[in-house]
N, CA, C and O atoms as a GROMACS GRO file, in nm:
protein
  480
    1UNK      N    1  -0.502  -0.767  -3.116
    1UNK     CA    2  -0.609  -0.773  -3.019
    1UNK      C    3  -0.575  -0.870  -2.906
    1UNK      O    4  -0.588  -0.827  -2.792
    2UNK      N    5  -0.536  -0.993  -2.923
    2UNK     CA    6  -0.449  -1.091  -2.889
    2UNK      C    7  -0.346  -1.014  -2.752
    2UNK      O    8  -0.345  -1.042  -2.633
    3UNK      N    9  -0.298  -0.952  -2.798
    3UNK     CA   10  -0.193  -0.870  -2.712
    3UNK      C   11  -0.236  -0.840  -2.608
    3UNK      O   12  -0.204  -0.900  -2.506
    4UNK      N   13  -0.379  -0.668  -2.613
    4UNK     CA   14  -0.438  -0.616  -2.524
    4UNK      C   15  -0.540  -0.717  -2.404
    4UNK      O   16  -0.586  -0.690  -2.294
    5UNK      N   17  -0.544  -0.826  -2.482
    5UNK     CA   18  -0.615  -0.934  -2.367
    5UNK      C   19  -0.503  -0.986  -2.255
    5UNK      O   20  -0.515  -1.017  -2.137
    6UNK      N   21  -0.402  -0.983  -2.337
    6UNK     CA   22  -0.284  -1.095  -2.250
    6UNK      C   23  -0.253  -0.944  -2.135
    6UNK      O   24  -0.224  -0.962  -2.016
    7UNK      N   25  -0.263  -0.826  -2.187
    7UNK     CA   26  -0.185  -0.741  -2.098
    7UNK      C   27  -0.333  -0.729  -2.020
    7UNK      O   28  -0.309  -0.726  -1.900
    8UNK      N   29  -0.434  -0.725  -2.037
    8UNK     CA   30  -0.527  -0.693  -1.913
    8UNK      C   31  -0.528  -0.840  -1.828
    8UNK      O   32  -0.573  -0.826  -1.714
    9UNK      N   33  -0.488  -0.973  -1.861
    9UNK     CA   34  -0.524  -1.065  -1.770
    9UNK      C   35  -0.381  -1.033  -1.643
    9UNK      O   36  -0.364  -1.045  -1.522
   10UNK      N   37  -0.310  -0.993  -1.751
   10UNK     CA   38  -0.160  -0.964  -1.667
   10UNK      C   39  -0.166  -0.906  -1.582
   10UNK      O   40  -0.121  -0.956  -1.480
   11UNK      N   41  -0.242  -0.728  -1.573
   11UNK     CA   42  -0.256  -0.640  -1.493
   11UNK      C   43  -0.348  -0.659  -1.365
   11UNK      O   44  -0.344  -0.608  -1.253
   12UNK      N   45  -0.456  -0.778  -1.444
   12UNK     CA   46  -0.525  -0.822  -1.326
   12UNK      C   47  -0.474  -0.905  -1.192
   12UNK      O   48  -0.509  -0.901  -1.074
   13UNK      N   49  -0.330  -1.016  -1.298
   13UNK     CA   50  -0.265  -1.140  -1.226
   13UNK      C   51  -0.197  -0.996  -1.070
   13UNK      O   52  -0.205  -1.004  -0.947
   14UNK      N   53  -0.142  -0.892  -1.157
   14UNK     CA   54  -0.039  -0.828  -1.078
   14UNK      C   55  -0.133  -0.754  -0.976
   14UNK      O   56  -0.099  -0.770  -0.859
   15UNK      N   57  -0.226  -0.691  -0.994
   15UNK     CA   58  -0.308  -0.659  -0.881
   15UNK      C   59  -0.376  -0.772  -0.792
   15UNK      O   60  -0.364  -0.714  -0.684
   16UNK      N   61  -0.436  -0.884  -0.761
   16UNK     CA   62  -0.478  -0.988  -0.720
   16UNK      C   63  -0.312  -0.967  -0.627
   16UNK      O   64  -0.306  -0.926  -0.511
   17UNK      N   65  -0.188  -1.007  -0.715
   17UNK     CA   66  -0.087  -1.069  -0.617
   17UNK      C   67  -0.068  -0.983  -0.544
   17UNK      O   68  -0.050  -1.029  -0.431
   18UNK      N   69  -0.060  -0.818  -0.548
   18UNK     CA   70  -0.024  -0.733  -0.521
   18UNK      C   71  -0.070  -0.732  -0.350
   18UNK      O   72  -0.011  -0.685  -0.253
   19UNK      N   73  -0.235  -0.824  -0.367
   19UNK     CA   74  -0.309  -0.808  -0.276
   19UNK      C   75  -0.296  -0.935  -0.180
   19UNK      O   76  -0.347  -0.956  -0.070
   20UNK      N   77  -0.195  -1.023  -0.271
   20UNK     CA   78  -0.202  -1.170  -0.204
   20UNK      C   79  -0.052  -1.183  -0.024
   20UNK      O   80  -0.012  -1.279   0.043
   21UNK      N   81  -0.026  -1.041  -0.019
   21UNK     CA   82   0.065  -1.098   0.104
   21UNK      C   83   0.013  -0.955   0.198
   21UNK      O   84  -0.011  -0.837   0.170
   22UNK      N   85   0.011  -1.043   0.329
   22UNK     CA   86  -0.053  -1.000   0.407
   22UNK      C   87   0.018  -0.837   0.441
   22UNK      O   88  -0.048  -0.743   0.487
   23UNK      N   89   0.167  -0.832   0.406
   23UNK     CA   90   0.212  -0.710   0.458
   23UNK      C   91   0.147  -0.617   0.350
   23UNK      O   92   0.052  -0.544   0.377
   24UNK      N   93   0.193  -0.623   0.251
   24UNK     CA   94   0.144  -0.518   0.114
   24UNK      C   95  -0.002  -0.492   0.150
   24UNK      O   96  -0.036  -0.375   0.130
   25UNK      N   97  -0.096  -0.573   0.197
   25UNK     CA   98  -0.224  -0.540   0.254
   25UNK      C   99  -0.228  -0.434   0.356
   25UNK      O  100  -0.274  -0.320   0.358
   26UNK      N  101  -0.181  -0.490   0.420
   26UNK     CA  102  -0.135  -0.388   0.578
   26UNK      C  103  -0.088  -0.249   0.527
   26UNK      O  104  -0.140  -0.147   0.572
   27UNK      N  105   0.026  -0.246   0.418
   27UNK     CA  106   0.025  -0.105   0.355
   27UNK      C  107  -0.043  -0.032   0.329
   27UNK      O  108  -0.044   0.079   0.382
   28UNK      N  109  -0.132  -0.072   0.229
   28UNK     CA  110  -0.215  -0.044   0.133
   28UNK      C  111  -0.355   0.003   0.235
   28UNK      O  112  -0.414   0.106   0.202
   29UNK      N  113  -0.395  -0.061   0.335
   29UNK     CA  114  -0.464   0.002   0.430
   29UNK      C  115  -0.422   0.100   0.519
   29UNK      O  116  -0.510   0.156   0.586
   30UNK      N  117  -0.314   0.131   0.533
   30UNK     CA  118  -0.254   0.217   0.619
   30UNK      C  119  -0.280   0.363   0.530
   30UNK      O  120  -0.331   0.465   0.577
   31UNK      N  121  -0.228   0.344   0.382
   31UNK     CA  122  -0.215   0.441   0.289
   31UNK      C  123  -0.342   0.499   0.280
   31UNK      O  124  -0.344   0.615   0.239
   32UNK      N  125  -0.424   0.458   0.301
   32UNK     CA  126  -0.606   0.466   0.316
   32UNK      C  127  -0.602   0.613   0.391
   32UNK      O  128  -0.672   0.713   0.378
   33UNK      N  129  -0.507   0.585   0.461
   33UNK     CA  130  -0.544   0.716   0.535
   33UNK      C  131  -0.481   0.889   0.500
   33UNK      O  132  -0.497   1.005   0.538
   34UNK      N  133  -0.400   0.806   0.402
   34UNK     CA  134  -0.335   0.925   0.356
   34UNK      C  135  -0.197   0.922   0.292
   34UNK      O  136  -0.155   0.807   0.286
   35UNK      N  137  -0.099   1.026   0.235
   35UNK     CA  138   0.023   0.977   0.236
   35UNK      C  139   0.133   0.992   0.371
   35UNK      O  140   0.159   1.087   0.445
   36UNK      N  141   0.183   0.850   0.364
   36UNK     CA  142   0.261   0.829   0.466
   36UNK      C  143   0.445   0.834   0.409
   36UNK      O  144   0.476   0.806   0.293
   37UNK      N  145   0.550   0.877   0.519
   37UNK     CA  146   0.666   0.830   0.462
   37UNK      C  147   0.724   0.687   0.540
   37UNK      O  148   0.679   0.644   0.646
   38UNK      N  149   0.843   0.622   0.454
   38UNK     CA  150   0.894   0.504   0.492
   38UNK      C  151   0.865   0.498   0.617
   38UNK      O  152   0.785   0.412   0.656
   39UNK      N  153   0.916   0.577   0.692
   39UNK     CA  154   0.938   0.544   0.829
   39UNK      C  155   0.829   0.527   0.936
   39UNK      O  156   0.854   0.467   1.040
   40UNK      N  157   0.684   0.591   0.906
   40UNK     CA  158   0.600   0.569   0.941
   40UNK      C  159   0.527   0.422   0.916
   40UNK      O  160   0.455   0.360   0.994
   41UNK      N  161   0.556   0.395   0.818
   41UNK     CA  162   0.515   0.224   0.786
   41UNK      C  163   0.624   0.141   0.862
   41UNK      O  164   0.588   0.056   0.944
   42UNK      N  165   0.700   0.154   0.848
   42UNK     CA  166   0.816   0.069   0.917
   42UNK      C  167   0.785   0.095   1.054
   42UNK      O  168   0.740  -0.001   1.117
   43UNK      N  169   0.798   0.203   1.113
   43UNK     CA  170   0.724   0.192   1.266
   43UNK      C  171   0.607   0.120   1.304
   43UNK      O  172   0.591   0.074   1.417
   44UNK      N  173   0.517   0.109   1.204
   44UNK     CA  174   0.383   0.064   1.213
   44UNK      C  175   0.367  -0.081   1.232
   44UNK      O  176   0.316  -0.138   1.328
   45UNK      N  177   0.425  -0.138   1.112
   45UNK     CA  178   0.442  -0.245   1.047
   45UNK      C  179   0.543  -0.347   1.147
   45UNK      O  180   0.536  -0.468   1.128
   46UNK      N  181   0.612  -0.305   1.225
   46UNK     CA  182   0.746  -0.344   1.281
   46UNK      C  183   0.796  -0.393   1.192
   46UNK      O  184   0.784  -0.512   1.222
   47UNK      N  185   0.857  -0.390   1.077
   47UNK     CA  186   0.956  -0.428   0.977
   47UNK      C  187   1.051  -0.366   0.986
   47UNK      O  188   1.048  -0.276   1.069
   48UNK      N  189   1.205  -0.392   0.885
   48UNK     CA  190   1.332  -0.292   0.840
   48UNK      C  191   1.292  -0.245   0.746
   48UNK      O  192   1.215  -0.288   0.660
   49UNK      N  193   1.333  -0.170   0.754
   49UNK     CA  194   1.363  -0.100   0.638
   49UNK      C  195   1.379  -0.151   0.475
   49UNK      O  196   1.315  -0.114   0.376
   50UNK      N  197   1.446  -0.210   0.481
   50UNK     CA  198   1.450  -0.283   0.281
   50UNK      C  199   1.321  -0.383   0.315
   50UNK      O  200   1.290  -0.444   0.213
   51UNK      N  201   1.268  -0.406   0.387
   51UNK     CA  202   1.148  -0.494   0.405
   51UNK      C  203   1.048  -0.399   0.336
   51UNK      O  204   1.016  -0.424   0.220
   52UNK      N  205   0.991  -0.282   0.405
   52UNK     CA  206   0.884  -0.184   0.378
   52UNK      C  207   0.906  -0.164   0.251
   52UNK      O  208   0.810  -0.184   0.176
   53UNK      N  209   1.073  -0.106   0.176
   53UNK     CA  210   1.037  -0.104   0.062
   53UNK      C  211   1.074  -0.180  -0.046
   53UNK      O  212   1.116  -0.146  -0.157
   54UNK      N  213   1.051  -0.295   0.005
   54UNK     CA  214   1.075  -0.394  -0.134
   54UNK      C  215   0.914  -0.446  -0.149
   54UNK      O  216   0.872  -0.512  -0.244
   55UNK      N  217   0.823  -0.397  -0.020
   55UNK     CA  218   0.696  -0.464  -0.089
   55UNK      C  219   0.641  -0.308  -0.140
   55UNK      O  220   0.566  -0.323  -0.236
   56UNK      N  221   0.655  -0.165  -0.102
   56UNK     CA  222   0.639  -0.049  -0.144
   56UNK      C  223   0.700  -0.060  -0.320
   56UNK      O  224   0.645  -0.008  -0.418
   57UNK      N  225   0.824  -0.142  -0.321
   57UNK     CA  226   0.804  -0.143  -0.509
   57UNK      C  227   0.716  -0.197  -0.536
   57UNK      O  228   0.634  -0.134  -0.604
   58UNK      N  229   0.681  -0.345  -0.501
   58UNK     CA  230   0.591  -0.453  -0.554
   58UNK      C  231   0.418  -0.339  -0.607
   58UNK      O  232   0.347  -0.323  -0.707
   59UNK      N  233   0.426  -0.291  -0.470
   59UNK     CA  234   0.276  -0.209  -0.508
   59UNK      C  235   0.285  -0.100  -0.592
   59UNK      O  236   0.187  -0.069  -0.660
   60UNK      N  237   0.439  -0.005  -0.598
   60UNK     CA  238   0.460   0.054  -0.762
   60UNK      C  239   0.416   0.041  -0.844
   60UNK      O  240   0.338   0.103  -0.916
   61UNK      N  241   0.478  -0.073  -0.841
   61UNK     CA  242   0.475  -0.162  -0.995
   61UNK      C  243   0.389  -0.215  -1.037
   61UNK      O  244   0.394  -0.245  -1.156
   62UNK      N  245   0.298  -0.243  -0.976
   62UNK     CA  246   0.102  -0.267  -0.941
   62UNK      C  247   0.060  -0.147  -0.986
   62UNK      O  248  -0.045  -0.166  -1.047
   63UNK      N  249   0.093  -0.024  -0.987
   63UNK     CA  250   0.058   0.104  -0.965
   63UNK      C  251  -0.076   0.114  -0.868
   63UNK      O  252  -0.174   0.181  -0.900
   64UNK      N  253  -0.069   0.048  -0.761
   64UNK     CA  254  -0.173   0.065  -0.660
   64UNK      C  255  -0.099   0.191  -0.587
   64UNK      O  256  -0.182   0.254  -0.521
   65UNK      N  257   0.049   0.253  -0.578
   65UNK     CA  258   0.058   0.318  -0.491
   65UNK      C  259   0.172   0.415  -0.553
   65UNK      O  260   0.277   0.365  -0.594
   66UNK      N  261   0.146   0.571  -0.561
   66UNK     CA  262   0.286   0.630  -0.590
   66UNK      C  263   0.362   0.722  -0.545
   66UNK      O  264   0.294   0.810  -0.492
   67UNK      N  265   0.517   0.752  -0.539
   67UNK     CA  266   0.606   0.825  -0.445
   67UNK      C  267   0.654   0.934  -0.478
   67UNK      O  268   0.692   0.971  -0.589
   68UNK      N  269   0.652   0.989  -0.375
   68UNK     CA  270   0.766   1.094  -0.421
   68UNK      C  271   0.850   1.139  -0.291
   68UNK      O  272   0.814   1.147  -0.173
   69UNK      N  273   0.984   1.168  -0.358
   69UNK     CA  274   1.099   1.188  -0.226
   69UNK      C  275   1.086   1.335  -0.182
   69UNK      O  276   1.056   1.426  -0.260
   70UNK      N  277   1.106   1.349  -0.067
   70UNK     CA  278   1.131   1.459   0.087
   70UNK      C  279   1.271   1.409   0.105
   70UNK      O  280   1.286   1.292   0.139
   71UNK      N  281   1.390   1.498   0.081
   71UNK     CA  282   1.494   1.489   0.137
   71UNK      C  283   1.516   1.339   0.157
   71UNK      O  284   1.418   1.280   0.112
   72UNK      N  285   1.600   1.261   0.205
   72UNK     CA  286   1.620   1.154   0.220
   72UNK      C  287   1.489   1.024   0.208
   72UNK      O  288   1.512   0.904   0.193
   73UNK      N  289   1.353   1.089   0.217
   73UNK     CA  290   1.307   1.000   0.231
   73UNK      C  291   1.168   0.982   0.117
   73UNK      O  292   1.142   1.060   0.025
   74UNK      N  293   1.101   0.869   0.151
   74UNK     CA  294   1.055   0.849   0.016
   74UNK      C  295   0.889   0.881   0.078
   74UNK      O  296   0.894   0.872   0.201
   75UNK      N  297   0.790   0.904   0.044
   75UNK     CA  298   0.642   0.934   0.035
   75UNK      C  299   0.567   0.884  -0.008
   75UNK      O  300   0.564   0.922  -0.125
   76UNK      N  301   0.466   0.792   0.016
   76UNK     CA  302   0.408   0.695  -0.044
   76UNK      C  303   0.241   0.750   0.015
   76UNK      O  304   0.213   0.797   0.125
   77UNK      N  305   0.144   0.721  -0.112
   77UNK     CA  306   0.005   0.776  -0.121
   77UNK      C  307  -0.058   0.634  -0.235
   77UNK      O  308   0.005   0.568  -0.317
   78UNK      N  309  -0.213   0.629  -0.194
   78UNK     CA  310  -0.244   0.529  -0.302
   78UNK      C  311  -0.252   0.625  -0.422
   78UNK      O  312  -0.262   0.747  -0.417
   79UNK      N  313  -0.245   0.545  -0.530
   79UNK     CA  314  -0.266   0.577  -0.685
   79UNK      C  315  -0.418   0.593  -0.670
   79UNK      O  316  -0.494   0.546  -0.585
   80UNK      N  317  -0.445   0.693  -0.800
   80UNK     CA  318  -0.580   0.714  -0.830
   80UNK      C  319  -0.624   0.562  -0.885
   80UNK      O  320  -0.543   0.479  -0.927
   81UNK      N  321  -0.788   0.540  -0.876
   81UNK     CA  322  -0.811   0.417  -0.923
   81UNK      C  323  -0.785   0.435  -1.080
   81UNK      O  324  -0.799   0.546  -1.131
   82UNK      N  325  -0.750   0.334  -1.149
   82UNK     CA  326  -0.681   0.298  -1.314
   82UNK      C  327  -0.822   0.224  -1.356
   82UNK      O  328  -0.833   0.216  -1.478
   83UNK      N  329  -0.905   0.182  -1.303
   83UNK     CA  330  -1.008   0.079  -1.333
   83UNK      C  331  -1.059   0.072  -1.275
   83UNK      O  332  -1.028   0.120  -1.166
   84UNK      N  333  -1.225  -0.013  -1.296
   84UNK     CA  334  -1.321  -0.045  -1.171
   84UNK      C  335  -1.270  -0.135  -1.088
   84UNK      O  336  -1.290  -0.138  -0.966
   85UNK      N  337  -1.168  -0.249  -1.183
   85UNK     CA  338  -1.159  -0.358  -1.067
   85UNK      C  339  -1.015  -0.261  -0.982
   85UNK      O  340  -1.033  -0.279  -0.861
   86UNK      N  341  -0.936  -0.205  -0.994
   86UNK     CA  342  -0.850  -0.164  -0.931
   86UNK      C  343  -0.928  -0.058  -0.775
   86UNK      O  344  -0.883  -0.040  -0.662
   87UNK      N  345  -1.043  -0.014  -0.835
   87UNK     CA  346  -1.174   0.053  -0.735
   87UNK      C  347  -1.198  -0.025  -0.644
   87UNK      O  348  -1.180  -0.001  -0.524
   88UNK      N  349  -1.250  -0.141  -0.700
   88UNK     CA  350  -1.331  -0.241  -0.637
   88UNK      C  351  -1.228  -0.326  -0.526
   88UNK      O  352  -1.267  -0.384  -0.424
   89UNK      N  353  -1.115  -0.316  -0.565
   89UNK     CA  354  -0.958  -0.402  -0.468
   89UNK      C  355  -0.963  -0.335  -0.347
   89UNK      O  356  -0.957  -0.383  -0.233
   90UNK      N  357  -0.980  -0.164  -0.400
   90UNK     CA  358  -0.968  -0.133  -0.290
   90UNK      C  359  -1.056  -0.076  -0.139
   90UNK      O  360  -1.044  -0.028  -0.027
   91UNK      N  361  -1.175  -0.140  -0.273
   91UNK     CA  362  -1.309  -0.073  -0.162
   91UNK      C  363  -1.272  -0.257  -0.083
   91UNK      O  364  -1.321  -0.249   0.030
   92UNK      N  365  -1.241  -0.329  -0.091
   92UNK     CA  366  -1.266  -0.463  -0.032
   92UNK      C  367  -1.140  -0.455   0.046
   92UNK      O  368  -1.141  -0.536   0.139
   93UNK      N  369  -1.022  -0.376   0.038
   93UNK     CA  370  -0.891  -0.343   0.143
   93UNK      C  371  -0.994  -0.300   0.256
   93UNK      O  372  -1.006  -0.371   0.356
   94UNK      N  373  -1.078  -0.168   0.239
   94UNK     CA  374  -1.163  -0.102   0.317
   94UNK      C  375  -1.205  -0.242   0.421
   94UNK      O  376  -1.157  -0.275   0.530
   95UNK      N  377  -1.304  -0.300   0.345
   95UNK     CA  378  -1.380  -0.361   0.388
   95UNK      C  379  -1.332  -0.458   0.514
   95UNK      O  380  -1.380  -0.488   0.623
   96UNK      N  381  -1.199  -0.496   0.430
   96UNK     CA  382  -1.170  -0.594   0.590
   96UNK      C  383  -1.053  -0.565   0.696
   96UNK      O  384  -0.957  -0.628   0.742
   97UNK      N  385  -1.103  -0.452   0.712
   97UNK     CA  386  -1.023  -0.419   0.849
   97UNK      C  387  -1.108  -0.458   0.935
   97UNK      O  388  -1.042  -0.504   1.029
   98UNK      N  389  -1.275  -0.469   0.968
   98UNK     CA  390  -1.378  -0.522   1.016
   98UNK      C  391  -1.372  -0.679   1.019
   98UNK      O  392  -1.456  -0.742   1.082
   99UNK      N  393  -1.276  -0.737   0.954
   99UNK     CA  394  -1.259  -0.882   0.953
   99UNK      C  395  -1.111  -0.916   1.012
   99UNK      O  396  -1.089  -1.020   1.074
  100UNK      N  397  -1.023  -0.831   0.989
  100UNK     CA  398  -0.879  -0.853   1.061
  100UNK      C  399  -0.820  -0.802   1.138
  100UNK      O  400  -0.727  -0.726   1.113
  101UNK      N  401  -0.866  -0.835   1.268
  101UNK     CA  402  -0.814  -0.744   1.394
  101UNK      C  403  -0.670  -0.623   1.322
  101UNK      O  404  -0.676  -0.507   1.282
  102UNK      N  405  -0.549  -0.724   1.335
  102UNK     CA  406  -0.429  -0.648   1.259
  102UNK      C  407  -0.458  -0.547   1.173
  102UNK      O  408  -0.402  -0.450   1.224
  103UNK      N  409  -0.519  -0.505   1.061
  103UNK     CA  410  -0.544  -0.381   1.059
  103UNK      C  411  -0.585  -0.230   1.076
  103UNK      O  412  -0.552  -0.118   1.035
  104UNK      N  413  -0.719  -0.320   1.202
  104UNK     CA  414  -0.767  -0.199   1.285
  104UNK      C  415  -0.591  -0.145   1.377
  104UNK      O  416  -0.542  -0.032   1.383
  105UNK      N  417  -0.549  -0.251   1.423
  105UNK     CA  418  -0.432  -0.220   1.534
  105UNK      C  419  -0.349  -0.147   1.467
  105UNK      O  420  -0.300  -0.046   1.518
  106UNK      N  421  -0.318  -0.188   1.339
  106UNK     CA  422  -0.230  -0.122   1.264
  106UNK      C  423  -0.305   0.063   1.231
  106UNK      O  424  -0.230   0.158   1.252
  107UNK      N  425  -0.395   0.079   1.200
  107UNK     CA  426  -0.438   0.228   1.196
  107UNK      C  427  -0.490   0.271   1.340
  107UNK      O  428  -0.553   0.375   1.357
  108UNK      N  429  -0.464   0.197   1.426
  108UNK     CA  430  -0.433   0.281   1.565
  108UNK      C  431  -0.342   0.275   1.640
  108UNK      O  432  -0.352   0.285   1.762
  109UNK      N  433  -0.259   0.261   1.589
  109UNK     CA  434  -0.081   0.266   1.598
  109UNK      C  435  -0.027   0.358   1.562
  109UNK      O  436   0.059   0.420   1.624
  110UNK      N  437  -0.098   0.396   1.382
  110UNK     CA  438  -0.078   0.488   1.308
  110UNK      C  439  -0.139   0.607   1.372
  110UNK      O  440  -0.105   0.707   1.310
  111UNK      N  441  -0.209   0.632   1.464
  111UNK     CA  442  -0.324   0.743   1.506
  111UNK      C  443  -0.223   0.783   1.634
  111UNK      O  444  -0.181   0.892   1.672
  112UNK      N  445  -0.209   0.686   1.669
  112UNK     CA  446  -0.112   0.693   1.826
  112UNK      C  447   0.075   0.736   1.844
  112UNK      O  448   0.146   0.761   1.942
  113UNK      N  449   0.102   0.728   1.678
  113UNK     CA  450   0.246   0.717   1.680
  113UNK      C  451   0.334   0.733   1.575
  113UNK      O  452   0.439   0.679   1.539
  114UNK      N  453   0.256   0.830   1.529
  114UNK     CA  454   0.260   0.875   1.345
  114UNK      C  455   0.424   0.948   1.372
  114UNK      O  456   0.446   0.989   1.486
  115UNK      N  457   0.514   0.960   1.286
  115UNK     CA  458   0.657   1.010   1.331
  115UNK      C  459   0.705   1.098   1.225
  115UNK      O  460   0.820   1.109   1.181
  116UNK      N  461   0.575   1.174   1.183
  116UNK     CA  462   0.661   1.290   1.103
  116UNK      C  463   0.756   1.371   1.092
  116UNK      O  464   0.798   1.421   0.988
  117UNK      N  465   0.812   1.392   1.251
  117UNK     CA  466   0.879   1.497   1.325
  117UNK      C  467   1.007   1.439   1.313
  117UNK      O  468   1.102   1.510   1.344
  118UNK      N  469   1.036   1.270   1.255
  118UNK     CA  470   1.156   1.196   1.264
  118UNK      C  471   1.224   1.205   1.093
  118UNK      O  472   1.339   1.227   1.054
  119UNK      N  473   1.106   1.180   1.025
  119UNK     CA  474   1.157   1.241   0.887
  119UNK      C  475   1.102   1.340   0.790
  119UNK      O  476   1.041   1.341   0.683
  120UNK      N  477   1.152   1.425   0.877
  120UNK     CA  478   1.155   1.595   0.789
  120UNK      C  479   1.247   1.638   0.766
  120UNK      O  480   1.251   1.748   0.709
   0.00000   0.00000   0.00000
């Protein structure tokens, strides 16, 4: 019993962190809108490339978010919610784009300059 406690405080530690850096946020709201590939976050985001997806594992591995490859490239969509609090993370992602300029900018960047046509 011992066990199943240590693995839910765990899953909680890893979602909280998942949520604790500002880029993986910025993802994770972007994904809001749908599934996106690498290159559309990386355009968005102004990051490189191993940048986008070394925090795209982090949120894997969270299972806040999951992929699948198109020819060279990888596809990223949020995960179904796993839990209420995993629900609740992300109704409060929602919530503060109304509090952080940078995310509104960031999903109208995404509206203005989406680059599907670059990886197909």
């Amino acid at each position: 019993m011992a066990l199943k406690a240590t693995e839910a405080s765990l899953d909680v530690e890893t979602l909280f962190r998942a949520l604790s850096d500002r880029t993986r946020l910025r993802i994770l709201n972007l994904l809001r809108s749908g599934e996106l590939c690498v290159c559309d976050l990386v355009n968005v985001l102004d990051v490189p490339q191993p940048t986008a997806s070394r925090h795209l594992a982090y949120l894997r591995r969270a299972e806040l978010v999951v992929s699948r490859k198109e020819g060279l490239w990888q596809h990223y969509r949020l995960s179904a919610s796993r839990t209420l609090l995993h629900e609740k993370l992300l109704e409060c992602v929602e919530a503060s784009v109304a509090l952080v300029p940078e995310l509104t900018a960031d999903l109208e960047r995404l509206r203005l300059d989406g680059c599907s046509e670059r990886c197909g």
